[in-house]
C-alpha positions in Angstrom: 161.9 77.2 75.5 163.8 74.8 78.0 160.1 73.5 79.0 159.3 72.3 75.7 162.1 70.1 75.9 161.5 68.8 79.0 160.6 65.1 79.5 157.3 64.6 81.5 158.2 62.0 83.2 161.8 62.4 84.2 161.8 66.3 84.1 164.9 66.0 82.0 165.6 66.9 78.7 164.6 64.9 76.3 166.8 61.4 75.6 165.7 59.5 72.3 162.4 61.0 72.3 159.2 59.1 70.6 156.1 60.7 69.2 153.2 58.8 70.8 150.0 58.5 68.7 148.0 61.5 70.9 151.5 63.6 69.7 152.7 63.9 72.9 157.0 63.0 73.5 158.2 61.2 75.7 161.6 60.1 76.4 162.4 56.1 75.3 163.7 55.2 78.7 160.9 56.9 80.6 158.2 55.1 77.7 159.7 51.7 79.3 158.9 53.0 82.7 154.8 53.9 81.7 154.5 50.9 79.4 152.6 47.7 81.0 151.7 44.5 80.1 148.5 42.6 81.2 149.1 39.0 80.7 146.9 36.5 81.0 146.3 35.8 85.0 146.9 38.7 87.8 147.7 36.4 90.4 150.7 38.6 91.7 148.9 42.0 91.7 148.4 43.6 95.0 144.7 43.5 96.5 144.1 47.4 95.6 145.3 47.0 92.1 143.0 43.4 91.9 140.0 45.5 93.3 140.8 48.5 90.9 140.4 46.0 87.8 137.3 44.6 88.3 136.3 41.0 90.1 136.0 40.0 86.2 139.1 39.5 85.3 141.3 36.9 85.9 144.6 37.1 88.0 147.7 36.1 87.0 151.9 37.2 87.3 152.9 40.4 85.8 155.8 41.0 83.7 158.8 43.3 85.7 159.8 45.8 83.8 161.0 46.3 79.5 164.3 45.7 78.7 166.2 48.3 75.6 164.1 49.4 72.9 166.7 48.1 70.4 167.7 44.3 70.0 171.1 43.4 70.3 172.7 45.8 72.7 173.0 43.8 75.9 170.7 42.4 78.3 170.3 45.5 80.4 167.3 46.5 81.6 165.6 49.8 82.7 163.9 49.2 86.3 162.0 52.6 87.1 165.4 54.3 86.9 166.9 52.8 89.7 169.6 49.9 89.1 170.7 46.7 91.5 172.7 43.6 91.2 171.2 40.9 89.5 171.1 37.2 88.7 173.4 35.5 86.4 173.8 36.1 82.9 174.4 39.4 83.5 170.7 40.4 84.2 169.7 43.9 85.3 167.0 44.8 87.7 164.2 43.2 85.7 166.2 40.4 84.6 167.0 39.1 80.9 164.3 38.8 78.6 164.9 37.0 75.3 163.3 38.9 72.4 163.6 42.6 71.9 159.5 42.2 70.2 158.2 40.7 73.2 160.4 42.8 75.8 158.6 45.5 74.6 155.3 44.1 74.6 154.2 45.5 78.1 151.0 46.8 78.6 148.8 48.7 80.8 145.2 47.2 81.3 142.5 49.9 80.3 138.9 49.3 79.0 139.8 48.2 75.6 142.4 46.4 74.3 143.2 48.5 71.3 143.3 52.2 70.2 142.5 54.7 73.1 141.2 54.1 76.4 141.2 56.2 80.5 144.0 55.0 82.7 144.0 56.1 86.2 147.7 54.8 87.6 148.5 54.2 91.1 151.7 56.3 92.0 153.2 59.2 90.8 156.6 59.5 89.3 158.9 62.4 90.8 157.8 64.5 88.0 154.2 63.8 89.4 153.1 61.5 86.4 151.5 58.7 87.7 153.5 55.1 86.8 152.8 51.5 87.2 154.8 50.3 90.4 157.4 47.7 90.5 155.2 44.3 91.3 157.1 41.9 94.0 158.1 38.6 92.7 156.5 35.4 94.1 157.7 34.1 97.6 160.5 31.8 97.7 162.0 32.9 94.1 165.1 34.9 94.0 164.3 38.5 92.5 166.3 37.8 89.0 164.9 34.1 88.0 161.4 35.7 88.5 161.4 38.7 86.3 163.1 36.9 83.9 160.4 34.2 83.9 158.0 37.1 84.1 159.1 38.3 80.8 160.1 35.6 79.2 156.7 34.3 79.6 154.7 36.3 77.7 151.6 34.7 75.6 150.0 35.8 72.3 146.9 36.6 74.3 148.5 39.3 77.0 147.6 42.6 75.4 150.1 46.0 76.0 149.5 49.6 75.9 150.7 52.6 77.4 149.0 55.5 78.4 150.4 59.6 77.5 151.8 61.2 81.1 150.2 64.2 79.7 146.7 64.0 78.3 146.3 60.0 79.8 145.0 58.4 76.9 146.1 55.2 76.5 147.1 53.4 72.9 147.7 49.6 72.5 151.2 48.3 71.3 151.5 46.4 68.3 153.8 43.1 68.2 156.7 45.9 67.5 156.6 47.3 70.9 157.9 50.3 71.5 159.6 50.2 67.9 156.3 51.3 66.5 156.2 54.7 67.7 158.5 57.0 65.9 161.5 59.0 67.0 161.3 62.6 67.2 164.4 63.1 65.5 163.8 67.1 65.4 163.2 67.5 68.7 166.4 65.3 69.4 168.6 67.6 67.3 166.6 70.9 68.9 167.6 69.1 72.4 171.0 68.6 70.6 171.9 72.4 69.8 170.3 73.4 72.7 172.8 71.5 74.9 175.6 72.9 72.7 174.1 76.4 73.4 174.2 76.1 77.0 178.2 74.4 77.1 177.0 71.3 77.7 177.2 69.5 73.8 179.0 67.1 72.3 182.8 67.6 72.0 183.0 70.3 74.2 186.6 70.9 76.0 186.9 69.2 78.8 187.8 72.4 80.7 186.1 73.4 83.9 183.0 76.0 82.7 182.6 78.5 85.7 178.9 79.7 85.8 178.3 83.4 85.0 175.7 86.3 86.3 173.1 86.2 83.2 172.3 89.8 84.0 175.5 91.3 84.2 176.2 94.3 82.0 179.7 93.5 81.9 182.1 92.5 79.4 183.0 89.4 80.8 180.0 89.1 83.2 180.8 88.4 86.8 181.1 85.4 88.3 177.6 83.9 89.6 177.3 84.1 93.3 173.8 82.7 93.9 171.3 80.4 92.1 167.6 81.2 92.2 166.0 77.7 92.2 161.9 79.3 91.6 163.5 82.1 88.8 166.5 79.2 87.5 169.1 82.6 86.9 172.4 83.0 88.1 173.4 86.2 89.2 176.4 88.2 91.1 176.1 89.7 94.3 175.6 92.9 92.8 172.9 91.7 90.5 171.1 90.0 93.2 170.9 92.8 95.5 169.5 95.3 92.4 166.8 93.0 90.5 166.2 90.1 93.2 165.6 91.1 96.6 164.9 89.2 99.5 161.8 91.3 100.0 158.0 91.6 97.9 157.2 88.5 95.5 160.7 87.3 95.6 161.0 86.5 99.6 159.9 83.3 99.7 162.3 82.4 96.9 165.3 79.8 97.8 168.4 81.1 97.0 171.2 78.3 96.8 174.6 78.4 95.3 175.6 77.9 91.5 176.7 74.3 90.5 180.1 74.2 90.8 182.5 74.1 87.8 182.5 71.0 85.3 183.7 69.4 82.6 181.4 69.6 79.6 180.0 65.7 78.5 181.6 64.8 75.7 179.0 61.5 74.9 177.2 61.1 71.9 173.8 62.9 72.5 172.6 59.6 70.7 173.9 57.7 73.6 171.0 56.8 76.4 173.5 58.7 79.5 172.3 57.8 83.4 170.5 54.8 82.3 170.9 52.1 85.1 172.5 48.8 84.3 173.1 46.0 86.1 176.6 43.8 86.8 176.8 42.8 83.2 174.6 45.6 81.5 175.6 49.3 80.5 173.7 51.7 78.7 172.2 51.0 75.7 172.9 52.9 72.2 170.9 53.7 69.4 172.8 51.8 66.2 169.8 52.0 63.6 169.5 54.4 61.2 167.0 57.1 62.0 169.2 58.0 65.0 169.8 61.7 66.2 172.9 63.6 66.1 175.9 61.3 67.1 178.2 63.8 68.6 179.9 66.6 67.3 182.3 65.4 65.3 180.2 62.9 64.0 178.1 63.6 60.5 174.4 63.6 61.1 172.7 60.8 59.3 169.9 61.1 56.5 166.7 59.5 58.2 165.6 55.7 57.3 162.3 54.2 57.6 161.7 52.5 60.6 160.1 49.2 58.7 162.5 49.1 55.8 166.2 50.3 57.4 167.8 50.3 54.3 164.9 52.8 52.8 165.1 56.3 52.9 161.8 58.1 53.2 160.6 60.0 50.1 156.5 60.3 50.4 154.3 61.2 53.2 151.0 59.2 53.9 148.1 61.8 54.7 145.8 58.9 55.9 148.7 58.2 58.8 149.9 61.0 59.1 153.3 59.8 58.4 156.7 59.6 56.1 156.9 56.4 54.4 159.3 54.9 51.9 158.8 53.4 48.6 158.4 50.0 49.8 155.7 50.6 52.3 153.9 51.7 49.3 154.5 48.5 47.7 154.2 46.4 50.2 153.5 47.7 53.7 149.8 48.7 54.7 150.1 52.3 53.8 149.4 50.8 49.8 146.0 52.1 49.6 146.4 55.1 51.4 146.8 58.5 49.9 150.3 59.9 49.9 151.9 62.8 49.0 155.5 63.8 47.9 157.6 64.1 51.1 159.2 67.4 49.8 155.6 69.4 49.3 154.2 68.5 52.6 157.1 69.6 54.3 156.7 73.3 52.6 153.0 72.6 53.0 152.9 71.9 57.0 156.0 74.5 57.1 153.7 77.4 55.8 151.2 75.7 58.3 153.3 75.9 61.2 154.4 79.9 60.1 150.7 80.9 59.8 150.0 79.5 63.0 152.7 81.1 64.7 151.9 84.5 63.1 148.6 84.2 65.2 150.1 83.4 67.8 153.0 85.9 67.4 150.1 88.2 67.1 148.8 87.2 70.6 152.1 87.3 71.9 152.6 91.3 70.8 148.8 91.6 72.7 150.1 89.6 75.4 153.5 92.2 75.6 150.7 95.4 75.4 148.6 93.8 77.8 151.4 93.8 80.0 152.6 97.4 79.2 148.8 98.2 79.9 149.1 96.6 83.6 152.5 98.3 84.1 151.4 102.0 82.8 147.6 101.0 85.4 150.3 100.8 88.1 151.9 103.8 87.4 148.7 105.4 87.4 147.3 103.6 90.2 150.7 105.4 92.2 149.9 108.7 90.7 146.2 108.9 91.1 147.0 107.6 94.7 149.2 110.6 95.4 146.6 112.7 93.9 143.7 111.8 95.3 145.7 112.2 98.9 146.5 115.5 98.0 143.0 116.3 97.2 141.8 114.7 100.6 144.0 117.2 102.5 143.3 119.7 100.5 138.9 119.1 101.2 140.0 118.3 105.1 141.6 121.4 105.3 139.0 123.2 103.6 136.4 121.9 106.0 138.9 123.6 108.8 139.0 126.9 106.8 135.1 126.9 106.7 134.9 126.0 110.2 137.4 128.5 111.3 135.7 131.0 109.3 132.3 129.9 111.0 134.0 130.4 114.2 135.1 133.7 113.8 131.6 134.7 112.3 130.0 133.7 115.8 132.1 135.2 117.5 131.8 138.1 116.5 127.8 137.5 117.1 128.5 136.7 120.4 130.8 140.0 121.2 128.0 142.1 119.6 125.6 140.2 122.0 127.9 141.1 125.2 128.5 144.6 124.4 124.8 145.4 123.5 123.8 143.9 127.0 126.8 146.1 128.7 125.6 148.8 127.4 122.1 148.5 128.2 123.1 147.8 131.8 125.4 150.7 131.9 122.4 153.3 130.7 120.4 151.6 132.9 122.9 152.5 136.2 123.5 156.1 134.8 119.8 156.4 134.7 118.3 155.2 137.9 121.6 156.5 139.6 120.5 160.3 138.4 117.0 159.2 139.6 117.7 158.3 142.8 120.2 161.3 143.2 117.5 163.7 142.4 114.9 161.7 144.8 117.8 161.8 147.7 118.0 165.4 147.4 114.3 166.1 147.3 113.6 163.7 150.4 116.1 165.4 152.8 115.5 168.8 151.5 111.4 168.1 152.3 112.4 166.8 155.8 114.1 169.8 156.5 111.2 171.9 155.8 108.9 169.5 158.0 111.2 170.5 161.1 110.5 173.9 160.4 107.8 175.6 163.0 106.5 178.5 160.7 103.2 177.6 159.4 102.5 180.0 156.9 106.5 179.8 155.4 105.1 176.3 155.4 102.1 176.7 153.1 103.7 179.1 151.0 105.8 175.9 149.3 103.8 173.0 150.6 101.5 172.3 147.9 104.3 172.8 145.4 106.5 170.2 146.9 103.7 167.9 147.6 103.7 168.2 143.4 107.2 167.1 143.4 107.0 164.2 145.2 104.1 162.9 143.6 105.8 163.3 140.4 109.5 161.7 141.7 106.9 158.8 143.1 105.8 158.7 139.4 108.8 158.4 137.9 109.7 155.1 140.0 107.2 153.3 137.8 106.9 149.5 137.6 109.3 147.6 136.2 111.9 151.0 136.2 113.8 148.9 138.7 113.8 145.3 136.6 116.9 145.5 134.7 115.9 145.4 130.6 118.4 142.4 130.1 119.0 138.9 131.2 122.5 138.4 132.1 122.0 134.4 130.5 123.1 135.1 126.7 120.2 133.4 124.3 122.5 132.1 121.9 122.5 128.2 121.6 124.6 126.5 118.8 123.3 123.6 117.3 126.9 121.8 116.7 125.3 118.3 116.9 124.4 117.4 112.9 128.0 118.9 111.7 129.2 116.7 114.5 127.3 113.6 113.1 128.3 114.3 109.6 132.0 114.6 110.6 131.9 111.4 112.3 129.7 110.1 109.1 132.7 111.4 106.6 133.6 108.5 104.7 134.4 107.3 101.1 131.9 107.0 99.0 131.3 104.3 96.0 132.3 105.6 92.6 129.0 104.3 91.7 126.3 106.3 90.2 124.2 107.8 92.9 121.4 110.4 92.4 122.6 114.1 92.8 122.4 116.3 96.3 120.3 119.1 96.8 121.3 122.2 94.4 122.4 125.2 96.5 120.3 128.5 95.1 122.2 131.3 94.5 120.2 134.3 96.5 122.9 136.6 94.9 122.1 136.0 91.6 118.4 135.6 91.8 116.2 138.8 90.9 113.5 139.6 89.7 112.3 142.7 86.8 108.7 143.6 85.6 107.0 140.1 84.9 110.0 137.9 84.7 111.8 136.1 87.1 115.8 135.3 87.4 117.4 132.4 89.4 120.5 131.0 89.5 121.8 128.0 91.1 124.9 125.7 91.6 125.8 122.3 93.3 127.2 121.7 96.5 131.5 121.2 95.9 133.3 117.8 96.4 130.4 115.9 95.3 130.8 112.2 93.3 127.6 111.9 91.6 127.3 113.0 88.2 124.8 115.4 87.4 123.0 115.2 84.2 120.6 118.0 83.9 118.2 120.2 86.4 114.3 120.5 87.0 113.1 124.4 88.1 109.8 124.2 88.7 107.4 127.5 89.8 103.9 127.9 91.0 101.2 129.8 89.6 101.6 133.0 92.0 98.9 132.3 93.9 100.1 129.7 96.6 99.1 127.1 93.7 100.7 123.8 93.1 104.3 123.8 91.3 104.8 123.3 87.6 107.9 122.6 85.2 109.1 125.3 84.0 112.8 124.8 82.6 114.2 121.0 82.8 118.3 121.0 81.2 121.9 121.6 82.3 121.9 125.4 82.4 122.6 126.9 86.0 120.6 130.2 85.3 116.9 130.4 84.1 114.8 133.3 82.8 111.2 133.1 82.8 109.2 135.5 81.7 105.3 136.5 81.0 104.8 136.2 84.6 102.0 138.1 86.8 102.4 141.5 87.7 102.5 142.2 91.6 102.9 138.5 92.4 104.8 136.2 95.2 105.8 133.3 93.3 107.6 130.3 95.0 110.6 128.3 93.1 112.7 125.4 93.6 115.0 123.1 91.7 115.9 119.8 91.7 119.1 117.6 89.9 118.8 114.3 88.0 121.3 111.4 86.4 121.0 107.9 85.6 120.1 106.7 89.0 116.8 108.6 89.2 116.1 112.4 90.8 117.7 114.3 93.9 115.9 115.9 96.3 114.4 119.8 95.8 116.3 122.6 97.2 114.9 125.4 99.0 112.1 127.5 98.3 112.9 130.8 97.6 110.3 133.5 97.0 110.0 136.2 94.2 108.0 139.2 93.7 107.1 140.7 90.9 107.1 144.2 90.3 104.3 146.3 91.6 104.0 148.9 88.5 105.3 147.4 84.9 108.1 148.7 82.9 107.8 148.1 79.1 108.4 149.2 75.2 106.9 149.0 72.1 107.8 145.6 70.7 109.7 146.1 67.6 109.0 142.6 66.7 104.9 142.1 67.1 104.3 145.4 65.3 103.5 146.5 61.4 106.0 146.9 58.8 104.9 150.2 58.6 105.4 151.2 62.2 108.6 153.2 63.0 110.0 153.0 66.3 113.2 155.4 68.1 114.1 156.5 71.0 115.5 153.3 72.4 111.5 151.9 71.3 109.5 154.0 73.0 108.6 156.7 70.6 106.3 155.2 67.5 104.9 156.9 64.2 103.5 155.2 61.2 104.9 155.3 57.4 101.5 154.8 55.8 98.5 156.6 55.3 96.4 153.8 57.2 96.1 152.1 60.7 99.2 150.3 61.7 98.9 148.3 65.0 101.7 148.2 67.4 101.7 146.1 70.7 103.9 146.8 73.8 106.5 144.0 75.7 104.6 143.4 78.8 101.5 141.1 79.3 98.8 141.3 81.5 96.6 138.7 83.3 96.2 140.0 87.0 96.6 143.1 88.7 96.0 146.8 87.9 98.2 148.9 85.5 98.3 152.0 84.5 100.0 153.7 81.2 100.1 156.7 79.0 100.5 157.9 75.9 102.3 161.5 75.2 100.9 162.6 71.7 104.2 164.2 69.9 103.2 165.5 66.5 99.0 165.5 65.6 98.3 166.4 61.9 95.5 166.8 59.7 93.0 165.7 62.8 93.7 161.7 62.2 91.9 159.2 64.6 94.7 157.1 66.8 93.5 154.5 69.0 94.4 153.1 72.5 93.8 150.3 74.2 94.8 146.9 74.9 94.4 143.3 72.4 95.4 139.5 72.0 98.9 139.0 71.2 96.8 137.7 67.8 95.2 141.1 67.0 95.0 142.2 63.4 97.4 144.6 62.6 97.1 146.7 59.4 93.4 148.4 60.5 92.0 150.4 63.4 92.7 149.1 66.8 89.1 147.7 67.9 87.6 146.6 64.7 88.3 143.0 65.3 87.2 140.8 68.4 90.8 140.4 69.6 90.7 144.2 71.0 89.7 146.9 72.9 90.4 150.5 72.2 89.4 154.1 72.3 89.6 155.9 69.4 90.0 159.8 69.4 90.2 162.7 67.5 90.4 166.9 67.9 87.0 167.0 69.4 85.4 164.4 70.4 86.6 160.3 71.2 84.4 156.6 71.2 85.1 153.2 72.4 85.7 150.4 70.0 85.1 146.4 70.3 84.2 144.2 67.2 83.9 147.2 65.4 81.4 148.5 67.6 81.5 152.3 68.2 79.4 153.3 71.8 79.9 156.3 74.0 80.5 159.4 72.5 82.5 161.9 74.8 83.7 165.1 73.9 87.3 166.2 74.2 89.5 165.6 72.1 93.7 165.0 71.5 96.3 167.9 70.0 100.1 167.9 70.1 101.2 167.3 73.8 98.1 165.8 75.3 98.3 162.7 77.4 96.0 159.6 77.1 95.7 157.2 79.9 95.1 153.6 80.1 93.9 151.8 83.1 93.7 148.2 82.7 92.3 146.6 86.5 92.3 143.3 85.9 91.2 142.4 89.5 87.8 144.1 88.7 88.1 143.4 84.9 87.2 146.7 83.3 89.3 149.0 81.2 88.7 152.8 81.7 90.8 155.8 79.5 92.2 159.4 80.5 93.0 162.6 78.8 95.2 164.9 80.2 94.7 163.4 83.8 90.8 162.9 83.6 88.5 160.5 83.0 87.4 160.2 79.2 83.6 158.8 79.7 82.3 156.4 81.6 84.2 153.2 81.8 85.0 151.9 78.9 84.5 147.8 79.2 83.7 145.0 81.6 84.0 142.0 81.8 87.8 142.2 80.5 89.1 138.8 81.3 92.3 136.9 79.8 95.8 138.1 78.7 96.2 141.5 77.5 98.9 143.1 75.7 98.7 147.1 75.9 98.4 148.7 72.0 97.8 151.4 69.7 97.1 152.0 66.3 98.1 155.1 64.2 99.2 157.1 60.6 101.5 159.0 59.8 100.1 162.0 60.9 100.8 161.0 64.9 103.7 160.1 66.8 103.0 158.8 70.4 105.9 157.9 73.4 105.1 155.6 76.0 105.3 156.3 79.3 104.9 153.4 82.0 105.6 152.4 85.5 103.2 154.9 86.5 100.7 154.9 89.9 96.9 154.1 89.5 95.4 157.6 88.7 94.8 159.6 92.5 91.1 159.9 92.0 90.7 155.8 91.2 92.5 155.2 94.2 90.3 157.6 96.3 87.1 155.7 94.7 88.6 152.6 95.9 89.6 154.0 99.6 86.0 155.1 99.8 84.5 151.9 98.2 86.3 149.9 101.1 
């Protein structure tokens, strides 16, 4: 709070405090100092301040500085706040002035000559206000005669203002000076207690007050060893080492040492104390009524109007903004103006002032969670710090696990590599070192029987060593004395990108990048019947958020890639696939920022031969399915219809159907149909299939109701029918008990294909698949190629 009651000017506390017309204070000595008068003629100015007002107006002599606000207290008067011997008649610094209206009548020229106006001043006060400075008086006139000539000469037509330290507007005086402002007598009595607060009021002992550590917990505090002149807080030595070191935010703090003990002032606070005065001067007082606290002792004294002194106030203009007494009412210019009762707008700008504050009491509480905010971000910022360390070390040293692991892995690679050469060396020796032992022995054994002289021992063995020799010449082939290995090990290691990316290792941007290549799992991926299984995952220690993935399959057939599965699982089925088929996949990661890159290809195959049920859910109601859906038998008199789980498109497959139970010679049908077919008649009386029907005796093929071929043979209870569906040659042919029933049955089969069969409840049938192509269609086809 010590701010607020702070002069502006001075840097002081307040001392007799007026209320200028922008509501800024100011003290009354330091309102002297700002206040200037423009008289008539600028003669004396100096040649900056002539050129700063403007070739237009006319020069002239200034006034030296006010004397006291009040009349009647002495000739003193304030110069700038310094003080010097003057002239006679006891004249201070600016000399004597006769009236205590016109000694206040000095002004500061600005662009008007009333109300509010810019002022730019020339100097600036220690406080860094800019002030008027002191003008020289003319050569050849002694310092005291001219000043008081200065401000004894002031004319109707000079014009005075002075201009707020604080916002710099200017307002005219009226011909009551400085009078006409008002004195702050609050803030004079806040400056009052305030003083009394700190030991320095009125009436205070005149004891010696030693200054005390204002952070001690201590009961008494310690005595205060140093003065922080940037913090203004006394503390001890112990203080001062724990909560202001000479270190961080505090080190270019100046520490100095506390004021040494005084006597408290015992002066009336009412009295104008360190005001300059001359040889016959001293400092002014404050008589009138309206005055502040006198002293302590002293009773305070109810407030008079400044106009009427004998007048207590008792209404409050609302056009001026003011208090006012009865007779400035009656006869002052506040007559027409609308006024209020002095009682209700002090509870009416009291609950003013108390809503105000609760909004700003309200920012203040922000202000105090703002700040616990910042303090718990540091705390955080420590922790995540430590944190994020750790987890550095922890990702360095798992790159130095993988890397050691890698290491050992080759390795071991290149042991293998050096013992499989060793060992191919080493069977090499053994083996040429029994060849040329055997080929030694031979060659001196023939040379002995060369030096023998009997010709016919000689041809007895001749042509049978002749035999051996060409064969031991055999045996030395070409290339059985090239040794089978290179002693150079064909093993390079490509360390040079995991060296660039180790020297590229850096911190990335938390901002939102697009995602890295997925890693597929290989492990995971698989493949059974028509559908296909892959799993993936992304790479670990990656920053960029992943928001969903892309799989994407061609068509089998070294075709172009499609969408398949696009979200954030990490494990995709997809099924209805081609039998006997390569397919390729990849996958690919997306966010915000747009799409990653695709990750490898990896290739599935379908299976050769197809594995499938009876689909419990694409048959009739009336169809009863067991044995784990692969035995099926009807409920109903009629046809029922019941599809398998597989799908066919491409390829050649090959099924059958084991006949169970056959009763009362019914007519069951086999085939294959649209996943649409109608189900509650005969297979093959609708366009949407392709059957053959059978019986006891004899069988036909159906299509669109259509019955063609006649074949005999017929079904009973453990007969096989077989269905081959060859998609690559589109036709559908049928088997009983291993043989071809007929001729073949269709051509020109071309789409999807489900198998199927329709029966009563005089047959049960269990499917049978993953079967080989019947031996006699594959010896067709051998001797078709």
């Amino acid at each position: 709070m010590e701010e607020e009651l702070k002069c502006p000017v001075c840097g002081s506390l307040f001392r007799e405090p007026i209320i200028l017309p922008c509501s800024h204070n100011v003290c009354l000595p330091c309102a002297r100092t700002i206040a200037v008068q423009t008289p008539d003629s600028e003669q004396h100015l100096p040649p900056p301040l002539l050129h700063t007002r403007g070739p237009s107006l006319p020069t002239g002599s200034i006034a030296g500085p006010p004397p006291e606000y009040e009349t009647g207290t002495g000739p003193a008067c304030s110069g700038g706040g310094t003080s010097s011997s003057g002239g006679g008649g006891g004249g201070g610094v600016g000399g004597v002035v006769g009236g205590g209206d016109h000694a206040d009548k000095l002004s500061l020229h600005s662009e008007t000559d009333s109300g509010y106006g810019s002022y730019t001043p020339s100097l600036k006060s220690p406080n860094g206000v800019r002030v008027l400075p002191m003008v020289p008086a003319p050569p050849g006139s002694s310092a005291a005669a001219a000043r008081g000539a200065a401000c004894s000469s002031l004319s109707s037509s000079s014009s005075s203002s002075i201009t707020c330290p604080q916002c710099h507007r200017s307002a005219s005086l009226d011909h009551r000076g400085l009078r006409g402002f008002q004195r702050n007598r609050l803030l004079e009595a806040i400056v009052h207690r305030y003083q009394q607060s700190r030991g320095s009021g009125t009436g205070a002992t005149a004891a010696a007050v030693v200054a005390h550590c204002q952070l001690c917990d201590r009961t008494p505090p310690e005595p205060a060893a140093t003065l922080c002149e940037q913090c203004d807080v006394l503390y001890c030595s112990a203080c001062q080492t724990k909560c202001h070191p000479s270190r961080g935010p505090f080190a270019k703090h100046r520490l100095v040492q506390p004021p040494p003990p005084q006597p408290a002032a015992s002066a009336p606070l009412g009295t104008t104390q360190g005001a300059p005065s001359g040889s016959g001067g001293s400092s002014s007082k404050s008589p009138g009524p309206g005055a502040g606290a006198a002293g302590s002792t002293g009773v305070r004294k109810f407030p008079t109007c400044t106009d009427h002194e004998l007048e207590n106030y008792s209404m409050y203009c609302v056009s001026c903004r003011t208090p006012v007494c009865y007779q400035c009412l009656e006869e002052g210019r506040h007559g027409k103006h609308e006024v209020k009762p002095l009682g209700a707008m002090w509870k009416l700008h009291k609950a003013q002032l108390s809503q105000a504050l609760n909004g700003v009491s309200d920012k203040a509480k922000e202000a105090k969670e703002f700040l616990v905010q910042l303090k718990n971000i540091l705390q955080q910022i420590q922790e995540n710090g430590l944190d994020y360390e750790a987890c550095l070390v922890a990702q360095c040293d798992a790159l130095v696990d993988a890397l050691t692991r890698q290491k050992a892995k080759l390795l071991t690679k290149v042991t293998k590599e050096r013992e499989h050469k060793l060992k191919v060396v080493w069977d090499q020796i053994n083996h040429c070192t029994l060849k040329l032992r055997q080929s030694t022995g031979l060659m001196e054994y023939c040379l002995e029987v060369i030096k023998e002289n009997d010709p016919s021992g000689f041809l007895q063995i001749s042509d049978a060593l002749i035999k051996r020799v060409q064969v031991s010449q055999e045996q030395w082939v070409k290339g059985a004395l090239e040794p089978k290995v290179s002693a150079e090990f064909d093993l390079t290691l490509d360390s040079e990108p995991l060296l660039q990316a180790i020297h590229q290792l850096d911190f990335i941007q938390m901002k939102c990048r697009v995602p890295p290549v997925p890693l597929l799992q290989l492990e995971k991926c698989c493949t059974r019947n028509n559908s296909v299984t892959l799993a993936w995952r992304m790479p670990p220690f990656i920053h960029s958020p992943v928001e969903g993935y892309i799989l994407e399959l061609d068509d089998g057939d070294g075709g172009q890639f499609r969408e398949v599965y696009v979200g954030k699982e990490t494990l995709c089925t997809i099924d209805g696939l081609h039998f006997n088929s390569t397919y390729n996949a990849r996958v690919k990661a997306f966010n915000s920022s747009g799409v990653g890159p695709y990750s490898k290809t990896v290739v599935l195959q379908t299976s050769d031969v197809a594995w499938f049920t009876f689909d419990p859910n694409s048959g009739h109601r009336d169809i009863v399915l067991s044995n784990d859906n692969q035995t099926a038998t009807c409920s109903s008199y009629d046809d029922r219809v019941v599809l398998g789980t597989a799908a066919f498109s491409k390829g050649v497959h090959y099924w059958e159907f084991h006949v169970d139970r056959y009763d009362n010679h019914p007519d069951p049908a086999f085939g294959v149909a649209r996943v649409n077919v109608v189900k509650d008649m005969m297979l093959g009386k609708d366009d949407k299939a392709w059957a053959m029907y059978v019986d006891n005796n004899r069988s036909w093929f159906m299509h669109c109701n259509s019955h063609t071929n006649r074949t005999e043979g017929g079904v009973f209870k453990g007969a096989t029918v077989g269905v081959l569906l060859d998609l690559n040659k589109h036709t559908l042919t049928f088997y009983i008990n291993g043989q071809q029933q007929g001729p073949t049955a269709f051509d020109h089969v071309d789409g999807v294909f489900m198998p199927a069969v329709s029966l009563n409840r005089n047959v049960q049938v269990t499917l049978h698949t993953g079967l080989e192509v019947p031996l006699n269609t594959r010896q067709q086809k051998l001797s078709g190629n």
